[in-house]
N, C-alpha and C positions, 0 to 999 in steps of 0.2 A: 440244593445246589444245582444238582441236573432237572432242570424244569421241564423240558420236553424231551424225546426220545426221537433216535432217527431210524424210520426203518424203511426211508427209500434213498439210494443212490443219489450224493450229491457230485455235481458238475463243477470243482474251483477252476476257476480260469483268470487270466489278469493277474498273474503270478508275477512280482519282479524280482531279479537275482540282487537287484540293489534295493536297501530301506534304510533311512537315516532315522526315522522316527522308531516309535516301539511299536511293535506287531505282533498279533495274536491270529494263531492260524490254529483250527480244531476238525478234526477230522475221523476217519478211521485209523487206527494203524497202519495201512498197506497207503493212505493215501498220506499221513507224515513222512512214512519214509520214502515215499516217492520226492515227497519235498525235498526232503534233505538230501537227496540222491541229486535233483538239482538243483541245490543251491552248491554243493561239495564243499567246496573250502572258504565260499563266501562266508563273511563277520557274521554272526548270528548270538552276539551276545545280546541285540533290541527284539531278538522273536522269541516270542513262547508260543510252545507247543503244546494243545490239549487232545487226548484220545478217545474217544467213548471206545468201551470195553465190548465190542461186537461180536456179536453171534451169526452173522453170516449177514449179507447185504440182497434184499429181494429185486428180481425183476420188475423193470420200471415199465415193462411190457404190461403186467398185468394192472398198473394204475391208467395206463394210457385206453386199454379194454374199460377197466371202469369211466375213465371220463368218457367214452364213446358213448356207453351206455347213459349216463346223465346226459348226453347232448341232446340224443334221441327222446328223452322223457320230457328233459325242461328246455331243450335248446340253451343248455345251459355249460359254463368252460367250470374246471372247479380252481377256485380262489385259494384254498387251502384245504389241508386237512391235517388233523390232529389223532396221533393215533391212540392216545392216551390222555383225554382230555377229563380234567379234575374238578368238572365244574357240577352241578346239583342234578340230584337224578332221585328219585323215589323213597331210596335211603337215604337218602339225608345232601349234604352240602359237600364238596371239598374233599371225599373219600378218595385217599389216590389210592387204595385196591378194591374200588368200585369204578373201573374206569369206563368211559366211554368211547368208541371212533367218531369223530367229529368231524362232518365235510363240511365245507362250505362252499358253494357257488355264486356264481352270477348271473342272473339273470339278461335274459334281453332287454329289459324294460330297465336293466341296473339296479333293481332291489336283488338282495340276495339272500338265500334259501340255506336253510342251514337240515344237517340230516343229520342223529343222533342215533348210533345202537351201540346198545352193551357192548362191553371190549368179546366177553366170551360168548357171544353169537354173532359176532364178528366172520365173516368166511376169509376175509383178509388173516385175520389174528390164526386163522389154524391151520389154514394154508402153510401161512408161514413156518409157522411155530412144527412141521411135518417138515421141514426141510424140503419142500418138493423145489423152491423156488427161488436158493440162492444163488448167488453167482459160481460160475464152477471151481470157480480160485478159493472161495471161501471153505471148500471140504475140502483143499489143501494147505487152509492157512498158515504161515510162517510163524505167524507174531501172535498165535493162540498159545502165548509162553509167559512164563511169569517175567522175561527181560523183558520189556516196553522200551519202544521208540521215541514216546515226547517226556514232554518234562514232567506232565500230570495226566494219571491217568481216572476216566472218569467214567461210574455204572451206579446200577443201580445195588444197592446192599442187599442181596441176598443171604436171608438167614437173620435179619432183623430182630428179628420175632423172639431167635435166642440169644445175640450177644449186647442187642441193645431194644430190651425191652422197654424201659422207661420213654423210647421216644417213639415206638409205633403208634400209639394213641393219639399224635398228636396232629395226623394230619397232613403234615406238610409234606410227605414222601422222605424218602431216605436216602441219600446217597453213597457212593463209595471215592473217595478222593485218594490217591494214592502218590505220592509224589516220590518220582522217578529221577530227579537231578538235584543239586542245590538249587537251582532256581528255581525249578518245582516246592522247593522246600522254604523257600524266602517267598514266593509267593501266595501259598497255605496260609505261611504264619501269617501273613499282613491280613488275611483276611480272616483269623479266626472271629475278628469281632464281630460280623456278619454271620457265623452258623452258629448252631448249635449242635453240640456232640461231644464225642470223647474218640481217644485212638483204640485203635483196637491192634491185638497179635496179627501179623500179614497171615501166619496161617492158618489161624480161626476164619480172616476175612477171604483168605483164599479157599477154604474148602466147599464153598457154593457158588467159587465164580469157574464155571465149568468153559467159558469161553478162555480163561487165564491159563488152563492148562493144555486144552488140548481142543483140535478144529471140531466143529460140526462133523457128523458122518452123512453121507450123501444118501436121503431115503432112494431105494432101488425102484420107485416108480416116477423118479424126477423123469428121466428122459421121455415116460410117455406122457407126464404133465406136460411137460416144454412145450410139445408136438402139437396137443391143445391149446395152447397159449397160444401158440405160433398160426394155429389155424384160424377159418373164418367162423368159431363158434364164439359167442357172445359172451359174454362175462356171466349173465345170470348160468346157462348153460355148463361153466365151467364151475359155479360155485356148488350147484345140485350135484356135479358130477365126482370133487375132489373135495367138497369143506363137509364136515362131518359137524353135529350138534354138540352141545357139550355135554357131559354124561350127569347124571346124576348125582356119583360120587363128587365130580368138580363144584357141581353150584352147591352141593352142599357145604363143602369143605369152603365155598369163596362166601356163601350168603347166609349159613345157619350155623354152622361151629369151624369158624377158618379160625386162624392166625388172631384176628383184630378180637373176636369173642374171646379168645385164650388168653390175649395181653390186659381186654378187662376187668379178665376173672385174678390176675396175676398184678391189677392195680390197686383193685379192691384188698388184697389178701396183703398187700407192702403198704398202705397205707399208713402212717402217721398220724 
């Protein structure tokens, strides 16, 4: 269901307080209920609202470093970039917990370049993932609460591995869909023909979604990160200086006995 993930700062704009047709607006929480703050008392029976379950929103300072630094290398603007991209890599095909960061640019000449590294030597991914560099609202988040602001709220299932093991195997990644209105709830149903899954207890699904309960904590070396961001040192410079390698323990646990080995020791042993 959740096919990509967002982990830079999106810009809605071109917002009307009036819609006669049906409308689907998806966003953070902080930026639904910005919505609905103004639309106020406008008709909103033709809008649904969808939420990705966020963990704190990064500085779009440090994507802008990185395109500087691809401009200087290829003379090149970046086209997109995927931060979790589930396409074929050395293990195999389609692995969405083998992921990739996927840029893509443009060339001067208009062919475009594509650049491909593991998610976990990523300096993007552990940056992040260190809290050095979300927004400073986000280590005060409001709506890091189990009450949700849209109708549906949408992440990733954490904890997979043990409440729906029959469908880690397969692939397709796993979502969390949680529906937060009746309309959230008439729109679920219509689409179960399109997923696969089952429901699960909200508190079993709640006890690994750590943004659902409570904000991010502010790591206590963000403000001398910022100060780096904010200076004239280049992106690689900042990457040597703040992204750390992954440990051993990690890639073991991600590429020789993770999660994905357990569920097909746990396929082999339920088989029929």
């Amino acid at each position: 269901m959740l096919r990509y993930d967002r982990k830079v700062r999106s810009a809605p704009s071109g917002i009307s307080a009036q819609f006669e047709r049906n409308l689907h607006f998806s966003g953070t929480p902080c930026q639904i209920s910005g919505l609905k703050a103004f639309l106020r008392n406008t008709n909103q029976d033709n809008l649904l609202t969808v939420e990705v379950i966020c963990e704190g929103v990064p500085s779009p300072l440090y994507i802008r470093k990185y395109e500087q630094s691809l401009k200087k290398k290829f003379g090149a603007l970046i086209e997109s970039i995927d931060y979790r991209y589930k396409g074929h890599s050395f293990l195999g095909h389609h692995k969405w917990d083998f992921e990739i960061m996927r840029t893509t640019v443009m060339m001067n000449d208009n062919k475009k370049k594509v650049i491909e590294k593991d998610r976990w030597f990523t300096p993007f991914w552990d940056i992040w993932l260190k809290h050095l560099m979300s927004r400073p609202s986000c280590y005060e988040c409001l709506f890091a609460t189990t009450e949700r602001t849209a109708d549906i709220s949408l992440g990733d299932l954490w904890g997979v591995h043990i409440y729906c093991m029959e469908l880690y195997g397969k692939n397709g990644g796993s979502s969390l869909a949680i529906a937060n209105t009746e309309k959230g709830k008439s729109v679920l149903k219509k689409a179960e023909g399109s997923m696969y899954g089952h429901e699960l207890r909200f508190e079993d699904a709640l006890r690994y979604q750590g943004p659902m309960r409570k904000h991010i904590e502010m790591n206590p070396k963000r403000e001398q990160f910022m100060q780096d961001l904010k200076s004239e040192m280049d992106i690689e410079d900042i990457n040597r200086k703040w992204a750390d390698k992954p440990s051993l323990k990690l890639l073991w646990q991600k590429y020789v006995w993770g999660n994905r080995q357990k569920a097909f020791v746990w396929s082999i042993r339920n088989r029929k």
